[in-house]
C-alpha positions as CSV (number, residue, x, y, z in Angstrom):
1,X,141.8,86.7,78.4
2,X,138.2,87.1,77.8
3,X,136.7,89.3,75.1
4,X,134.4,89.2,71.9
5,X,134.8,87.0,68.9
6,X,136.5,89.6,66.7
7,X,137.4,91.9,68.9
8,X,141.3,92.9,69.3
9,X,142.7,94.2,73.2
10,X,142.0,97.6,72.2
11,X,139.3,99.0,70.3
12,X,138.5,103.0,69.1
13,X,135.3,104.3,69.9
14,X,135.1,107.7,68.4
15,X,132.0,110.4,69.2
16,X,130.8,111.9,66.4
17,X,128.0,114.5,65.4
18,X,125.9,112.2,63.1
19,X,127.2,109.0,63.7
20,X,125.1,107.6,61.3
21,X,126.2,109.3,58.2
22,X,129.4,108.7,59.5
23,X,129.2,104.6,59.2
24,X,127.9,105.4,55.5
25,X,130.4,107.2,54.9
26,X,133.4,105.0,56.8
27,X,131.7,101.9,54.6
28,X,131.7,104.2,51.1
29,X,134.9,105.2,51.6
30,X,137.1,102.7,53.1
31,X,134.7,99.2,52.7
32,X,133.4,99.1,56.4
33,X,131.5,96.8,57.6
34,X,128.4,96.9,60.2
35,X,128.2,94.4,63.0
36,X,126.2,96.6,65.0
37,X,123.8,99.9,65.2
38,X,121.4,100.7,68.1
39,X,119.5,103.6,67.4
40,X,116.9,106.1,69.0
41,X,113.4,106.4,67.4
42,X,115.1,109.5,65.7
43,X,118.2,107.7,63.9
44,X,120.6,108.7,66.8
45,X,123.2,106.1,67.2
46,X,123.6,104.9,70.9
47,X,125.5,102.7,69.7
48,X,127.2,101.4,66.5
49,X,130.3,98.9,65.3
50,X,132.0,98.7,62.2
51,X,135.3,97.1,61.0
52,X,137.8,98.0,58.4
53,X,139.5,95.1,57.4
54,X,140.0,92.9,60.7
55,X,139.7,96.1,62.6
56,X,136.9,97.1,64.7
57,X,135.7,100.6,65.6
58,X,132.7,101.2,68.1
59,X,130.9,105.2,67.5
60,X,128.2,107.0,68.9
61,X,126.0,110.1,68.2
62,X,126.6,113.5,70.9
63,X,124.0,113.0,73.6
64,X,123.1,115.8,76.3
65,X,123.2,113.7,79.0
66,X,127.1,112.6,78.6
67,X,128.3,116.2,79.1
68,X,131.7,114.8,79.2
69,X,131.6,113.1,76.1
70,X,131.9,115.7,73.1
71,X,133.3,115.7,69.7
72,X,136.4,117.0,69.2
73,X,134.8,119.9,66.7
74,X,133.3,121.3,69.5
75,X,135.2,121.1,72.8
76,X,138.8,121.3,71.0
77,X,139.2,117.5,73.0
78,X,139.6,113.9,71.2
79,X,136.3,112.3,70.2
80,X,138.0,109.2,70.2
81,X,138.1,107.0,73.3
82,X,139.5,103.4,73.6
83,X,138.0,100.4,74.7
84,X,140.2,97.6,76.2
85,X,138.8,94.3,77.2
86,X,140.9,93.1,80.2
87,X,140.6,90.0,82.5
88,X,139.9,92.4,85.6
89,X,138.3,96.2,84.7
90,X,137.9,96.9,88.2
91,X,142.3,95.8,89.3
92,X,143.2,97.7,85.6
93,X,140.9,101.0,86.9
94,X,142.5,101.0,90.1
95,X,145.8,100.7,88.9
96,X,145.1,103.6,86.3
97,X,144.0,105.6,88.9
98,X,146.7,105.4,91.1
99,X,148.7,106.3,88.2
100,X,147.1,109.3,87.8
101,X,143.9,108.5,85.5
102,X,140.1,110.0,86.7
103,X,137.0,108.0,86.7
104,X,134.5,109.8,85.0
105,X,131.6,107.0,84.3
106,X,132.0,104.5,87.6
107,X,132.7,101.3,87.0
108,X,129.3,99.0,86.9
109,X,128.3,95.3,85.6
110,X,126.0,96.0,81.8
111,X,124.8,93.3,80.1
112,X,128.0,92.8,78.1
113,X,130.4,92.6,81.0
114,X,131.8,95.0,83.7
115,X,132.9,98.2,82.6
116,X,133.7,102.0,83.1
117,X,135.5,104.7,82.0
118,X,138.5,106.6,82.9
119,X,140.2,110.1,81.5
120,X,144.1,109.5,81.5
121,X,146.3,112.8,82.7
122,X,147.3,113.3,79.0
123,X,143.4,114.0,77.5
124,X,142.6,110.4,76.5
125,X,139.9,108.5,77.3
126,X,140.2,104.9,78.3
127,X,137.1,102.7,78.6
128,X,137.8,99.1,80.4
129,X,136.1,96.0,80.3
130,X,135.2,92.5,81.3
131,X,133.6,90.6,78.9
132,X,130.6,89.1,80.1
133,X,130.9,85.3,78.8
């Protein structure tokens, strides 16, 4: 199966409102580690990894145009979503879906790999992906 160097098969990605305080304060507290931060002009974090041990987390600040995305301190829902690297995204979505997941973010080729994201019938969010290698 193909997927990053360090990476596991599932991975949490959680939203959260100052994601960048956050990672200072996942590092202070439990000895994180940054891999990764991608930021706006104004500090917001678009994107941002960490690990904890051999364990990676991906976050991300609240951004207005992902309405579906929110953190759980505002919409009552979870503000973490996982990430699965997988050997097809697009045969894995379509199997969710006929299981009963939603698309909400189509599936489409970044410069990482394929991906997309799905809501599962029990509130979850699944993002799924093909690693680019």
């Amino acid at each position: 199966m193909a997927m990053r160097e360090g990476f596991h098969t599932a991975t949490p990605y959680m939203v959260i409102r100052n994601a960048a305080a956050a990672m200072e304060f996942y590092k202070q507290a439990f000895g994180a580690v940054e891999i990764d931060r991608r930021a706006d002009p104004d500090g917001k974090v678009r994107h941002g990894e960490f690990k904890i041990g051999d364990s990676p987390f991906m976050v991300c600040d609240v951004f207005n145009e992902f309405p579906e995305i929110h953190p759980a301190e505002t919409s009552g829902k979870t503000s973490v979503h996982i990430f699965l690297y997988i050997d097809d995204a697009d045969a894995v979505a379509a199997k969710a879906v006929e299981a009963g997941a939603k698309i909400f973010h189509p599936l489409q080729d970044q410069s990482y790999g394929r991906s997309g994201g799905l809501h599962d019938p029990f509130g979850h969010t699944w993002w799924v992906c093909t690693h680019k290698d």
